[in-house]
N, C-alpha and C positions, 0 to 999 in steps of 0.2 A: 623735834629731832635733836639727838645730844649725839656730839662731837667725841669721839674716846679714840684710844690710839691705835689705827688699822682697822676701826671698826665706828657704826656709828647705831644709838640706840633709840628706835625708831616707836612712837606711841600714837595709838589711835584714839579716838574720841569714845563715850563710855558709848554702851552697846555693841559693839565691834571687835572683835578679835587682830592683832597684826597676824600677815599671810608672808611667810616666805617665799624665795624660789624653790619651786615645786620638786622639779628632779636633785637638786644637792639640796636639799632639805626638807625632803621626806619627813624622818622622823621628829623633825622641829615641828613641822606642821601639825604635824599630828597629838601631839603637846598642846601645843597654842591652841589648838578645836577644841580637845578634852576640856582643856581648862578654862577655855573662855578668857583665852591670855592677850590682854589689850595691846602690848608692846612685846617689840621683837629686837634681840640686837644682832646686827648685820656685818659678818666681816670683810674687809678689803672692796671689791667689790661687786657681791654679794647683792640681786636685785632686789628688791623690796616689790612684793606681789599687790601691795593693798590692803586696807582693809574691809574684813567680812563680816555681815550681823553675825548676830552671834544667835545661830540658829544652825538645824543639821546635827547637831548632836541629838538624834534619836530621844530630847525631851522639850517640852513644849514652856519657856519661860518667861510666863506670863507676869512675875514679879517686877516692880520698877528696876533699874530703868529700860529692862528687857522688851515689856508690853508686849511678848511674840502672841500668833495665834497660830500657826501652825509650826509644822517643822520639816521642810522639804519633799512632803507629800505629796498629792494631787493636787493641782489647781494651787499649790502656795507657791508665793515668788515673794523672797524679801521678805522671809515669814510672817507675809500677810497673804489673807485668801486673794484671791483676784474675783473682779467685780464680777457678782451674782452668786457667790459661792461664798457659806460661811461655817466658822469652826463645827465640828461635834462636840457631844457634850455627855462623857467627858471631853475637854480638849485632849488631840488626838493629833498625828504627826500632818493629816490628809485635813482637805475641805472636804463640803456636800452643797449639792446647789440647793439655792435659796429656793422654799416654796413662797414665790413670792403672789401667788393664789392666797395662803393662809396667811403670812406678813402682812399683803397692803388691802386684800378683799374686794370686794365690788359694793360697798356702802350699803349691800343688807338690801340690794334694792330685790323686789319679788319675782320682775322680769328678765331677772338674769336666766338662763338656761342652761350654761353651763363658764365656766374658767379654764383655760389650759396653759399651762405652765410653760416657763423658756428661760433662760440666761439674762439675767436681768432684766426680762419681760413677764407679763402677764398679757393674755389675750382673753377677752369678754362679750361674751355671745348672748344677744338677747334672743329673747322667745318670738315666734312670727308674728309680725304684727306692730311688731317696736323696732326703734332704732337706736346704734348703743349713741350718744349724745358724746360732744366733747369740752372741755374746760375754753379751749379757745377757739372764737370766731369763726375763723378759716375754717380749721379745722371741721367743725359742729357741723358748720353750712353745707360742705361735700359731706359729710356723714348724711345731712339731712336730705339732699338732692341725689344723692344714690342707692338713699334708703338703705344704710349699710347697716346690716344687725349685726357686725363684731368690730371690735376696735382692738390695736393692742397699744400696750402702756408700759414704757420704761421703768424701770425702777421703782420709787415710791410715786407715784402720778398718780392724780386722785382718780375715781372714775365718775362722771358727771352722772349716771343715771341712763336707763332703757326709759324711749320717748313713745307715744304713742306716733305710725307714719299716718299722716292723714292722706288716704286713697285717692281721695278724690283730687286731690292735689297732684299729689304723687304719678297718676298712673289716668286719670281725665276720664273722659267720656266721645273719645275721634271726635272731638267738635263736632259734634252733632248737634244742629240748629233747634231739632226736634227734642233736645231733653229737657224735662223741665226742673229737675232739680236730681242731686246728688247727695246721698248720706256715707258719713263715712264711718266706718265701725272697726273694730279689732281686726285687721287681717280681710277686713273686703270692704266693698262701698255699693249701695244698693242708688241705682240707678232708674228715674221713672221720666216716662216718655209724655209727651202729650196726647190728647184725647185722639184718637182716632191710628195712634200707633200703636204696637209691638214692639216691645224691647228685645235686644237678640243679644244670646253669649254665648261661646261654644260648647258652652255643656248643658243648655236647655233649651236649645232653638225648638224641639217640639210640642214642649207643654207649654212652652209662650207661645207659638205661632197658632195651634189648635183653639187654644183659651181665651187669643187677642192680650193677655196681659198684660200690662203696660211697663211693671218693674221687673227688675234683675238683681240680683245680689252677686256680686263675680268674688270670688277670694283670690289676696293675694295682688298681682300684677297682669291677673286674667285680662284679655283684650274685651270690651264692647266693640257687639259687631254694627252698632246702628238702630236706630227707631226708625221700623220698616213699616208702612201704610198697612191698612189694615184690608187682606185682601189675602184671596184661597181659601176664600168657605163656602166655593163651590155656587154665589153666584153674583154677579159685576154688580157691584150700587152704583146707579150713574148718579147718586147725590156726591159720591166722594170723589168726581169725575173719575172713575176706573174706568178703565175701554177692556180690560182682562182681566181673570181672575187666576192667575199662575201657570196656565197652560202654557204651550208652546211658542217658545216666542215673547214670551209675558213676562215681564221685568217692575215692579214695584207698580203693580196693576197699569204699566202702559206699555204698547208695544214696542218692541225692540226696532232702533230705526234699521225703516226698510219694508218693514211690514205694517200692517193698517187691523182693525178689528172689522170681523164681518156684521154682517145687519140681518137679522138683529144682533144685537152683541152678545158674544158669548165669550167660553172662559178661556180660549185662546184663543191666536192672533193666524191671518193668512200674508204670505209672502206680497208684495205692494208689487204692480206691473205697474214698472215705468215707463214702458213702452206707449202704452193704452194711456196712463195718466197725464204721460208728458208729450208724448207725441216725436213727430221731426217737422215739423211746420208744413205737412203737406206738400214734402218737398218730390217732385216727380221722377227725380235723380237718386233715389236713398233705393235701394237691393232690397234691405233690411233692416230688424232690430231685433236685438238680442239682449233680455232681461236678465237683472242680477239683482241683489241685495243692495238696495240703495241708491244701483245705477244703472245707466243703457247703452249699450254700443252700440252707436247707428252707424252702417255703412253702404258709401256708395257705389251706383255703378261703373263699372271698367271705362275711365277716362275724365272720371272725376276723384277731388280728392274733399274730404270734410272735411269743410271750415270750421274756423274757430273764431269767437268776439275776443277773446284774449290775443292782443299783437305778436306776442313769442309763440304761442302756438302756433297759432296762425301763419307764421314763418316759417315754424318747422313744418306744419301739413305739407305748405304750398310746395319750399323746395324738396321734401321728401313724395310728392305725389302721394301723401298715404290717406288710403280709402276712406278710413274706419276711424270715429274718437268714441272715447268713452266717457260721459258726461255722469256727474256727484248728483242724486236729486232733483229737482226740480230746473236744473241748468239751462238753459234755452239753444237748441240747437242752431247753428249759422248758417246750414244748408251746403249743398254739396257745388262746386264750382268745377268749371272745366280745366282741367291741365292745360298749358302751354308745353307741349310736347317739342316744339322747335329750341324752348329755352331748356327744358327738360333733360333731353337726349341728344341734341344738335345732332351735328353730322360729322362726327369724327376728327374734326379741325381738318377736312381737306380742304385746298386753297381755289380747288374747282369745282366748288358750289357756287350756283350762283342764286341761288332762292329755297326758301323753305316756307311751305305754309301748313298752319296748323288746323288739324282738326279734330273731332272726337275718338280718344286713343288711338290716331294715327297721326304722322306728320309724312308731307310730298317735298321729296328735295330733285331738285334737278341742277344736271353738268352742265357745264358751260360745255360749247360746241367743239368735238373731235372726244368727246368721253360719252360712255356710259354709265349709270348707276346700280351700282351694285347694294342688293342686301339679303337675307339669309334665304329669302323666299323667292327673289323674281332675277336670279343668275342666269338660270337657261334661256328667260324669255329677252332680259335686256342685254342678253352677249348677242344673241342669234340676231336680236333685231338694231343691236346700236342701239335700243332706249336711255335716252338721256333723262328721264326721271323714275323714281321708283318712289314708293308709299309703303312706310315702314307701321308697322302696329307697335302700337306702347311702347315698352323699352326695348324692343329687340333693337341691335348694331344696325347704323348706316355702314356700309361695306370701304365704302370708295368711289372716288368718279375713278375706271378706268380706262387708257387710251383705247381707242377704238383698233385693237387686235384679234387676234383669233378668227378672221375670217379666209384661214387656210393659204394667205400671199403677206408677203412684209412689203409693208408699203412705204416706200421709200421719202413718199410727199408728208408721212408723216414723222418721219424719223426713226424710223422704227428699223431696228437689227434684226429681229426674230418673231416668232408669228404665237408664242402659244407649244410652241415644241419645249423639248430636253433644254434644262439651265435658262430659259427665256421667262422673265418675270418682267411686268406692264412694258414688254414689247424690246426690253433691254435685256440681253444678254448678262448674266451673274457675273461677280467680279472671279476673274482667274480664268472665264470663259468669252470667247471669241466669234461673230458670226463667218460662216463660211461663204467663198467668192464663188460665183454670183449666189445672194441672199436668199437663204435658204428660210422655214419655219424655224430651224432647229440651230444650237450654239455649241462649237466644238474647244475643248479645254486648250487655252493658250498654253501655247512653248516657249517657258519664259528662259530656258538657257540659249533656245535659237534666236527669241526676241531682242533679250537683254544682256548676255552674251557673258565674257571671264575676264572680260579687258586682254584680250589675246597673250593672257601670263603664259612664258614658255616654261613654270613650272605647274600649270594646272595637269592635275589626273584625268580628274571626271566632271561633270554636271548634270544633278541628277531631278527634274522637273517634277512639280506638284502645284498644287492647287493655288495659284497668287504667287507661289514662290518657284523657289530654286535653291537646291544643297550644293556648291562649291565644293571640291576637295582638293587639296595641293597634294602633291609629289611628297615620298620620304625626306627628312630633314628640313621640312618648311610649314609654316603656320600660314594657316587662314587669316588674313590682316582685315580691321575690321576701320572706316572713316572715323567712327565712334570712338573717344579716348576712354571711354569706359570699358566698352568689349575688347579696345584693341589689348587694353591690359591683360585682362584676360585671358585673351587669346595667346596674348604672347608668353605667361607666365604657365602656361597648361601646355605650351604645345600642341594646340588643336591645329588639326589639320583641317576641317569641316568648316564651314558657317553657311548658315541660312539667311535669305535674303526674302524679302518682301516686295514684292511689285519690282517696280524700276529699279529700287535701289541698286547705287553702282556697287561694284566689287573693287576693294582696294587693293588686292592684288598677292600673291603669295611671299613671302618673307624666308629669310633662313633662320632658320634657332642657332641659338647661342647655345651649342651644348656643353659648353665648359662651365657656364651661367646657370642652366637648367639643372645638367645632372653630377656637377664638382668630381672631388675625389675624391671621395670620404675623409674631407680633412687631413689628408695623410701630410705630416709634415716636411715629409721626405722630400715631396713632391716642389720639383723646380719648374716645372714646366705646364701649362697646359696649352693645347692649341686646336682651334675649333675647326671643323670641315665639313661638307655637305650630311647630313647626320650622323657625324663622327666626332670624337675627340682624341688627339693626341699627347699622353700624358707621358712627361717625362720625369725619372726618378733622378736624385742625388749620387756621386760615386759611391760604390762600395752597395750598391742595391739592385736590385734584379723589380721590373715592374709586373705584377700582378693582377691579371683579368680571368673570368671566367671558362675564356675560350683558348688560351694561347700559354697555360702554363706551363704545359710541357717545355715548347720549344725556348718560353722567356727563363727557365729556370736551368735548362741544359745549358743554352747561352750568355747565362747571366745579360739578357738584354735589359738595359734601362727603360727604353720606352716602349709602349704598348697603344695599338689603337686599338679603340671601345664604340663600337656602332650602337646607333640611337640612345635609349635609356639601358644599356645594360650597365652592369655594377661594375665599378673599379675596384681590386681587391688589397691594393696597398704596394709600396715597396718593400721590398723583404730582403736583407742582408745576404748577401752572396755567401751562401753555403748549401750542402746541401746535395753537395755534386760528386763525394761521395772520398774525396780526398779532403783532410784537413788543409787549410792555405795558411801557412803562417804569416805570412808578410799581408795578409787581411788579419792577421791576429786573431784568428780564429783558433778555438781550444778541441770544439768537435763539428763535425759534420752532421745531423741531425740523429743521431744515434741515442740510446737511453742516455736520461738523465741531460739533455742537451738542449739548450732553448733559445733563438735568434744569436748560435754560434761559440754560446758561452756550457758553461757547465752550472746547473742549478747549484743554491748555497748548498753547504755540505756534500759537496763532489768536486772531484780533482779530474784532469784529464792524466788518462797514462802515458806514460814515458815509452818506448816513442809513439807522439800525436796518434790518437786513432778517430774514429767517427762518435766513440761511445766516453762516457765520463766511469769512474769509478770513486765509492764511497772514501772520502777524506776520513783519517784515524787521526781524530781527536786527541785521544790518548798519548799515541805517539807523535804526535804532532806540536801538545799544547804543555802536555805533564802533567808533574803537581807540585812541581818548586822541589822536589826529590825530596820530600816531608818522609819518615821513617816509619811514623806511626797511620800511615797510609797503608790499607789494609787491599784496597782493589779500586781497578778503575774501567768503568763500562763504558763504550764507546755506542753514537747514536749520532742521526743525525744533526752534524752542525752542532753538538753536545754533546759532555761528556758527563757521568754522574761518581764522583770520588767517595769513597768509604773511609771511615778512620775506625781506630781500635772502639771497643766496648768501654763507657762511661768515662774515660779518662783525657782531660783535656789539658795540654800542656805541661802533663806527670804530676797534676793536682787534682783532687775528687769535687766534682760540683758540687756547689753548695746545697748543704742538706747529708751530704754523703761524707763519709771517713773508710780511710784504710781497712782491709780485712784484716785479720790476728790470725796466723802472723800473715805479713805481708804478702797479697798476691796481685797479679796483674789488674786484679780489677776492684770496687767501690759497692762498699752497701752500704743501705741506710740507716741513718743514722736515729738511733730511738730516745728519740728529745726528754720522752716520760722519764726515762732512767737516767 
């Protein structure tokens, strides 16, 4: 860079062009490209853009020390192709991708089958039966263990050669113990079995299995299905121990477990009776057996359950009582054992039993003395007669020991309320229900407001009786009080008059409400006063206000009264400014009486009261009221409310033409415009 005065003259290295600033030196630049102009001189200051190859100019210059090969074409950057992409020929502005198929080849090997081209790739497909091989290690070994017949290759990458896959390797024989050896060829591997086998594959299992053959040829990565015994020609060799010969049932000449071969042996097999084979030990207690493939469920009779030699079975038969097991083959059954019906089904956890003994699916339980025993079957005979035991079958319910009732008299020696009648359950009268004097069968519903009574409150209403309970009601203006500091909240915050009671519980007694508390005064700020009274409130307003309620506004509004009383929850409606009454009051400063336009005694914005006071407001004139500073060039003024809208002359402000505009010729009152063109 050279130093010049107001200017400095800037040089690029050879190949390069200097680049100006683009927008103020347009046509500089365009100089500098043409010519391939290394240096630039810059005035003041004037950016200096960089420098550019010297390429773009629509010719391709391959001479020292240019070396280009393209010239802002396709694929050129830095007039050089970009990787996998090289010059045409002639050189030319654009690249073309590299066939790099025909540049790097696949080494002429015969295996190949085919090349397909990419961006600085080549991909190389061997023929079936090969594998394409690789230069390194890693690489090679996953080509070799996945049998992979393409490879692709970067750039100039050699290609190692298509390998023969050896099959038998590659793709085995199911370990099968029975082959005895494996050949591997181009693209299959022929597989032979030992003497006395059949070789299987999925595409000739019937000219092998007819023929006995012993070898297979699979192509490819075909599956071997196995070297299968020699067996299904129709008849059993017991030299090869076969028990079948593919029939039913028949599985690599032996029968499928479960089933056995009949005698003589022939070419299928019959289902195997384990019942008959295996037996239940001659057990006197076993119902039945019932045969299956493989196994037996033997089960016992009603009161026994099958045992098991296994301890966790075993456990579960015993406490589940269950009949029936199902024993795998040849299992040896445990025999069938009696229930313990007493530990079984006991007796219900009553604490008036006094014995239980067991016996075959039944168990006898008997009451200790003043009960009967009840169960689903011997009700009528052990009420009628007091039987103190009953004998229940298998799992049916022991009932209960029940006191000895129901014999049409309440008997007093035993304690007994009631016999068997209405609301009488084991001899006690239901809760909420009462025996009647002298003791009857029967139990009459207790009166628990005459029992339990209102605490003789002198503001109770009513008490209204139900089942265990009683409904309380207090008097207007008083709540229901409740011992409970939960309900009493409650109670007090709601204003309930009601509560319900349970059994004995006491009644705390009727309360007054706070009705200044409960039902306020709608916030009225006015409000100086309130004061509470038997469900009333007394509210009183500030001077200069009238008090407002639902009921009494006639007479609060004629009298401009202050205060108001307001019974239970009805609404307070506010204090309201003495007016209204159909004279304006001056000395309350009152403008109107509620007449138009008139609002808590004033006159809305944009109205005036008339002269002299009336009930009604009239529109204030803005106009005449406010002016325009008595401007001259004020054309008109519309009045509206609480505004005014003022006009002035046409275009002329302050007797000079807004800017843009000039005087007409010759002069008149008004401004055109002005034609800058001219």
């Amino acid at each position: 860079c050279e130093n010049l005065i107001n200017s400095r003259k800037i040089t690029c290295k050879a190949g390069y062009w200097a680049k100006a600033e683009t927008l103020t030196h347009l046509g500089v630049n365009a100089t500098q490209y043409a010519g391939n102009i290394g240096f630039i001189v810059l005035a003041g200051t004037s950016k200096f853009m960089g420098c550019a190859p010297i390429c773009g100019n629509a010719k391709v210059d391959t001479a020292s020390p240019w070396n280009e090969v393209c010239d802002g074409g396709a694929q050129c950057a830095a007039c050089k192709c970009n990787t996998g992409y090289e010059a045409t020929s002639p050189v030319s502005t654009a690249c073309k991708l590299t066939d790099n198929c025909v540049k790097y080849g696949w080494s002429s090997d015969p295996q190949v089958s085919k090349c397909d081209n990419g961006v600085n790739i080549r991909t190389i497909t061997c023929k079936a039966g090969y594998y394409a091989s690789a230069t390194d290690s890693a690489t090679n070994n996953a080509q070799i263990s996945g049998a992979k017949t393409s490879i692709t290759l970067t750039g100039s990458a050699t290609f190692a050669g298509c390998k023969l896959i050896d099959n038998c390797v590659q793709y085995g024989w199911s370990k099968d113990t029975n082959v005895a050896k494996c050949v591997s060829g181009v693209n299959d591997r022929t597989i032979t079995c030992a003497a006395g086998y059949w070789a299987q594959s999925a595409t000739t299992n019937g000219t092998q299995y007819i023929g006995n053959i012993a070898s297979v040829t699979i192509t490819g990565n075909g599956a071997f299905l196995g070297c299968k015994p020699i067996c299904g020609n129709g008849k059993v060799d017991a030299d090869n121990k076969e028990e079948c010969d593919a029939g039913t049932q028949c599985k690599a000449c032996k029968c499928n477990v479960g089933y056995q071969s009949t005698s003589p042996l022939t070419v299928s097999c019959a289902l195997t009776d384990n019942c008959v084979k295996y037996g239940w030990n001659s057990d006197a207690q076993v119902a039945k057996c019932d045969n299956a493939v493989n196994k037996r469920t033997i089960t016992c009779k009603a009161g026994y359950y099958a045992s098991s030699a296994d301890a966790t079975i075993e456990k579960s038969q015993k406490a589940g009582a269950i009949a029936s097991i199902t024993l795998e083959g040849s299992a040896a059954f445990a025999g069938c054992k009696q229930n313990d019906n007493c530990e079984l089904y006991k007796w219900n956890g009553d604490a008036n039993v006094i014995k239980c003994e067991n016996g075959v699916n039944t168990r006898t339980i008997t009451c200790a003395a003043g009960y009967w025993a009840q169960s689903a079957t011997a009700n009528g005979t052990n009420y009628i007669g007091n039987v103190a035991t009953a004998v229940v079958t298998g799992s049916d319910k022991f009932l209960g020991c029940k006191p000895i009732c129901g014999n049409g008299k309440a008997d007093a020696d035993y304690k007994e309320e009631c016999d068997g009648g209405v609301e009488c359950k084991n001899c006690k009268c239901n809760i909420g229900y009462q025996s009647t004097s002298p003791l009857t069968t029967s139990c009459s519903l207790t009166d628990n407001c005459a029992k339990y009574g209102w605490s003789s409150d002198n503001h109770f209403l009513k008490c209204d009786n139900g089942l265990n309970r009683r409904t309380i009601t207090c008097k207007a203006g008083y709540y229901a009080s409740s011992a409970d500091g939960t309900i009493e909240k409650s109670q007090k915050a709601g204003a309930i008059a009601s509560i319900t009671l349970e059994g004995s519980a006491v009644f705390a007694g009727c309360k007054q409400n706070d009705n200044c508390e409960l039902y306020k005064w709608s916030d009225d700020a006015k409000v100086i006063k309130c004061e509470n009274g038997v469900n009333q409130r007394v509210i009183t307003c500030a001077a200069g206000y009238w008090a407002q309620s639902a009921t009494t506004n006639g007479t609060q509004y004629i009298g401009n009264l202050a205060s108001v009383t307001i019974v239970g929850n009805a609404k307070f409606l506010g204090c309201k400014p003495i007016c209204g009454n159909g004279k304006v009051d001056a000395d309350n400063k009152e403008e109107c009486d509620a007449g138009t336009q008139c609002k808590a005694c004033k006159c809305n914005v944009g109205y005036q009261s008339t002269s002299p006071l009336t009930v009604s407001c009239a529109l204030t004139d803005n106009c005449v009221k406010y002016g325009w500073n008595s401007d001259a060039q004020v054309a008109k003024c519309d009045n509206a409310v609480n505004k005014r809208t003022i006009t002035c002359g046409s275009f002329c402000k302050d007797c000079k033409c807004n800017v843009g505009y000039q005087p007409a010729s010759p002069l008149t009152v008004s401004c055109s415009l002005t034609d800058n063109c001219a």
